[in-house]
GUGU-634307 format. One line per 5 residues: number of its first residue (from 1); their letters; for each residue y, x, z of N, C-alpha, C. Coordinates in nm, 2 decimals, always signed. Each point is the difference from the previous one (the first is absolute). Layout:
NUM> a> Y,X,Z,Y,X,Z,Y,X,Z; ... .
//
This chain:
1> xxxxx> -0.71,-0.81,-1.38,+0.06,+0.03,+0.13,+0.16,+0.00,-0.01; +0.06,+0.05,-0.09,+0.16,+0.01,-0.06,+0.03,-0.11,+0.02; -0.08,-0.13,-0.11,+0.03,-0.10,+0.01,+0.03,-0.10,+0.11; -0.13,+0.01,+0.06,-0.01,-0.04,+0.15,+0.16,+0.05,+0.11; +0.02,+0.11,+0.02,+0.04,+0.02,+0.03,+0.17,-0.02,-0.02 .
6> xxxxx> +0.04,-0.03,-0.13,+0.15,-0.05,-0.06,-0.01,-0.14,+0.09; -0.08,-0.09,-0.04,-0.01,-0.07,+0.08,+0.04,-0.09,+0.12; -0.07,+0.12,+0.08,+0.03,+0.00,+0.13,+0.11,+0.04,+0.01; +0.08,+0.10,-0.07,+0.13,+0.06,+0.05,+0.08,-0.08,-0.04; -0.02,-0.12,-0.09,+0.11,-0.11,-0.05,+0.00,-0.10,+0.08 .
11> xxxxx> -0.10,-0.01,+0.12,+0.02,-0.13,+0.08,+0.13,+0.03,+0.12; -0.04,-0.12,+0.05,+0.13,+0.02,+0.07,-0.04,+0.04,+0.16; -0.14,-0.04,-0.01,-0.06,-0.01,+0.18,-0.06,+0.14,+0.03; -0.08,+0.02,+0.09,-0.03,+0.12,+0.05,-0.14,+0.00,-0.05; -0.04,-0.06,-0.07,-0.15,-0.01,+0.01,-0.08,+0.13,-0.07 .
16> xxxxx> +0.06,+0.11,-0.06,-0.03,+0.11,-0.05,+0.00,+0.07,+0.09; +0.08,+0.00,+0.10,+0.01,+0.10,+0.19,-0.14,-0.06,+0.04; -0.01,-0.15,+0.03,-0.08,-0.01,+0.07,-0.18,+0.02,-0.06; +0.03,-0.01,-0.17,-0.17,+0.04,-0.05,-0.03,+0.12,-0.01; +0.13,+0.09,+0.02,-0.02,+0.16,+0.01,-0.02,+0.07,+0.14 .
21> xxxxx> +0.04,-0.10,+0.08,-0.06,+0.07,+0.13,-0.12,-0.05,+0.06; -0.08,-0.11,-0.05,-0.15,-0.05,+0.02,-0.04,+0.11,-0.11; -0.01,+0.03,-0.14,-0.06,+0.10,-0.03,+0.02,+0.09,+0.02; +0.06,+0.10,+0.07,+0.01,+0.11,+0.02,-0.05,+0.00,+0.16; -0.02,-0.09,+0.06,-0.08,+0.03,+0.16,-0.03,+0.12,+0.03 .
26> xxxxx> -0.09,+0.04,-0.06,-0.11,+0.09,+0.02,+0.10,+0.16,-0.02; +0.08,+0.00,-0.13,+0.07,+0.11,-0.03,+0.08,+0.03,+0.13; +0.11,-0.10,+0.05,+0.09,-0.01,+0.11,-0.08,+0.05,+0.13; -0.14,-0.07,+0.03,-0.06,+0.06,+0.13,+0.00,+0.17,-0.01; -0.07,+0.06,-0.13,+0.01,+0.16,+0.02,+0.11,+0.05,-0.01 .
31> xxxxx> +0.09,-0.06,-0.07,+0.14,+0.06,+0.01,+0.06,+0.04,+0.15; -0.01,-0.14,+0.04,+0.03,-0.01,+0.15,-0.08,+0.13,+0.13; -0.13,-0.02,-0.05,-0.03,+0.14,+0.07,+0.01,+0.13,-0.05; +0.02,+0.01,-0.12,+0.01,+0.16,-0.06,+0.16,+0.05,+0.05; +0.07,-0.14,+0.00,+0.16,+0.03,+0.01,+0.05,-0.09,+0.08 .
36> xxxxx> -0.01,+0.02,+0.13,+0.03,-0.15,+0.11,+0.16,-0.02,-0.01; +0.10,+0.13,-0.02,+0.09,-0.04,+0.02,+0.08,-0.10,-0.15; -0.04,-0.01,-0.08,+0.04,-0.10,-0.14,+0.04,-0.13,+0.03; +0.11,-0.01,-0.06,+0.03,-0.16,+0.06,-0.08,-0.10,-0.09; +0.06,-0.14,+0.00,-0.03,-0.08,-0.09,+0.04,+0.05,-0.13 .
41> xxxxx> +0.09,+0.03,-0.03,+0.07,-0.01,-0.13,-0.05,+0.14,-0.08; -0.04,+0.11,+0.14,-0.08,+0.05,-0.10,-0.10,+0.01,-0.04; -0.07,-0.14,+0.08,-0.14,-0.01,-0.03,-0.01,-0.05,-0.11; +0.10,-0.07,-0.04,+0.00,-0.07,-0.16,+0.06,+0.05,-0.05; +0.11,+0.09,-0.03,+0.00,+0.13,-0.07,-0.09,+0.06,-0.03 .
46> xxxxx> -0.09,+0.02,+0.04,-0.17,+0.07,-0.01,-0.08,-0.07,-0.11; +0.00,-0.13,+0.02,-0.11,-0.13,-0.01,+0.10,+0.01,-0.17; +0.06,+0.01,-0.04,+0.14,-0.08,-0.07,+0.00,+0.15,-0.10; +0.00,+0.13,+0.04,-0.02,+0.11,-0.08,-0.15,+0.05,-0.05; -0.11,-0.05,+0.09,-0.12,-0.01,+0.03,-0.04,-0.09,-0.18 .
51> xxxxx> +0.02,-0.11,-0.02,+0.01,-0.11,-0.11,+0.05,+0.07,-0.12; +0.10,+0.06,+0.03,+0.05,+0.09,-0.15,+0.17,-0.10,+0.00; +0.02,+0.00,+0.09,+0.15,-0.10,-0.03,+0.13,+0.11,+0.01; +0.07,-0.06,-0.12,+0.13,+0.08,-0.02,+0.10,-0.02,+0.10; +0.06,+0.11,+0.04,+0.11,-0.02,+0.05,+0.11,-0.13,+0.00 .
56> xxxxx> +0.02,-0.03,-0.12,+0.07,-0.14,+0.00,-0.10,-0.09,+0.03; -0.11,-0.02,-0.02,-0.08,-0.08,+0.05,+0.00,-0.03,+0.13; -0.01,+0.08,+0.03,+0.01,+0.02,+0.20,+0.09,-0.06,+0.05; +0.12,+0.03,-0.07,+0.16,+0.02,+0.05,+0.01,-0.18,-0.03; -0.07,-0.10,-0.10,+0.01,-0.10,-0.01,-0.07,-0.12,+0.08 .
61> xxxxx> -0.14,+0.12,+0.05,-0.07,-0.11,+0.08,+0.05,+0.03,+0.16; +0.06,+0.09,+0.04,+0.06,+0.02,+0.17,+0.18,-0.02,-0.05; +0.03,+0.01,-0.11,+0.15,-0.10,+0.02,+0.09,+0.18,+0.05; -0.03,+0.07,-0.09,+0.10,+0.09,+0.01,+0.04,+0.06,-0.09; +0.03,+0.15,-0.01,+0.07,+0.06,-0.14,-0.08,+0.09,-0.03 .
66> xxxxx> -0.04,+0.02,-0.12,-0.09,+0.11,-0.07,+0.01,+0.13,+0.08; +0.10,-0.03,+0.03,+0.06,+0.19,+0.08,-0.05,+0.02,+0.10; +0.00,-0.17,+0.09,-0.06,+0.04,+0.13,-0.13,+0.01,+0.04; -0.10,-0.05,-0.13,-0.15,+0.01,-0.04,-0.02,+0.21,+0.03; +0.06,+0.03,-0.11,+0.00,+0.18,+0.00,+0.09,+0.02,+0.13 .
71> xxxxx> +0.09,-0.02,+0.07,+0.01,+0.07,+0.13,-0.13,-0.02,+0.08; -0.04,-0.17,+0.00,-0.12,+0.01,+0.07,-0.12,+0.09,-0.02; -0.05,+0.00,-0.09,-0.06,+0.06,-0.06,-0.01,+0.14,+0.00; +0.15,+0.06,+0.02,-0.01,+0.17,+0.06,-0.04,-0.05,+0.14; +0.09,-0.03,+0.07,-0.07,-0.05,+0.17,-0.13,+0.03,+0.02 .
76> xxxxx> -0.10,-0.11,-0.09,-0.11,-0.03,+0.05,-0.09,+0.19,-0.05; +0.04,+0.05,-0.09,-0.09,+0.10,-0.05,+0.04,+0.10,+0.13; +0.10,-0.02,+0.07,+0.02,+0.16,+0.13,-0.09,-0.09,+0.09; -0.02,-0.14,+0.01,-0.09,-0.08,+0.16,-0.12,+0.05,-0.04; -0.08,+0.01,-0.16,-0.11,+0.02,+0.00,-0.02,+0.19,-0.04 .
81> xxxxx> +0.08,+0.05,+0.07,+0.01,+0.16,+0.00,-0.04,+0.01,-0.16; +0.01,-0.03,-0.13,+0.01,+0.06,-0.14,+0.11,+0.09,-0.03; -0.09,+0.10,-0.03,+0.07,+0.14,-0.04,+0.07,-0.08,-0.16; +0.10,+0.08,-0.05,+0.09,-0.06,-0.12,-0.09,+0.00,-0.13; -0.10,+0.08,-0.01,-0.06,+0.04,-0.11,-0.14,-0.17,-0.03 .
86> xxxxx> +0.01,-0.01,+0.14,-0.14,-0.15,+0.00,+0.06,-0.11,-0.04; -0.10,-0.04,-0.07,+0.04,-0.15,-0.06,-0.01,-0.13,+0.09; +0.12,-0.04,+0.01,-0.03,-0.10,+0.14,-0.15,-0.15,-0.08; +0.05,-0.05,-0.11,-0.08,-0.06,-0.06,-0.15,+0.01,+0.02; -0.03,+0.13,-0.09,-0.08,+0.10,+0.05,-0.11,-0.05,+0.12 .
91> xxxxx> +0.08,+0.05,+0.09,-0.01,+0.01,+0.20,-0.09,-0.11,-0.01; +0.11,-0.11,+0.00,-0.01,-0.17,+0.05,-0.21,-0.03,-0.10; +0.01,+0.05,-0.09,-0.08,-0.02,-0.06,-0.15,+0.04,+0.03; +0.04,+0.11,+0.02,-0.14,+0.10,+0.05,-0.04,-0.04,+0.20; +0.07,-0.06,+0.01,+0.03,+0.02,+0.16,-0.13,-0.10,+0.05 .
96> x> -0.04,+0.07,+0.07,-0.11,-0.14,+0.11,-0.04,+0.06,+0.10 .
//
């Protein structure tokens, strides 16, 4: 998966956005109704923490700064009401 994954993050095209949002279909529909208000970006913030991907990871495949992965990332844990003590990982994991 690691492997796979370097990969994808070394190309130049989008084609890692676009195989990650045909598999994750199904995850994004319940998201979307458990939490209508999520945008896109946190829907793959989800999908993207969901996988086990590091913050620089993230920060390399949406093209921003490791920092702005963890500001996002506090964001999204107040949209999904998580108390400080819950593991957002965790959450994403157990969730259906």
């Amino acid at each position: 998966m690691r492997r796979l994954l370097k990969t994808y993050l070394e190309s130049e095209d989008n084609t890692f956005e676009i195989q990650m949002d045909e598999l994750l279909q199904e995850f994004f529909r319940m998201m979307k109704k458990k939490f209508p208000t999520l945008s896109i970006y946190d829907l793959r913030l989800c999908a993207y923490l969901r996988i086990g991907l590091t913050s620089k990871e993230m920060a390399d495949i949406l093209h921003v700064l490791p920092s702005n992965i963890n500001v996002s990332r506090s964001r999204l844990r107040k949209r999904l009401n998580l108390l400080p003590e819950d593991d957002l990982y965790e959450f994403l994991i157990n969730l259906k």
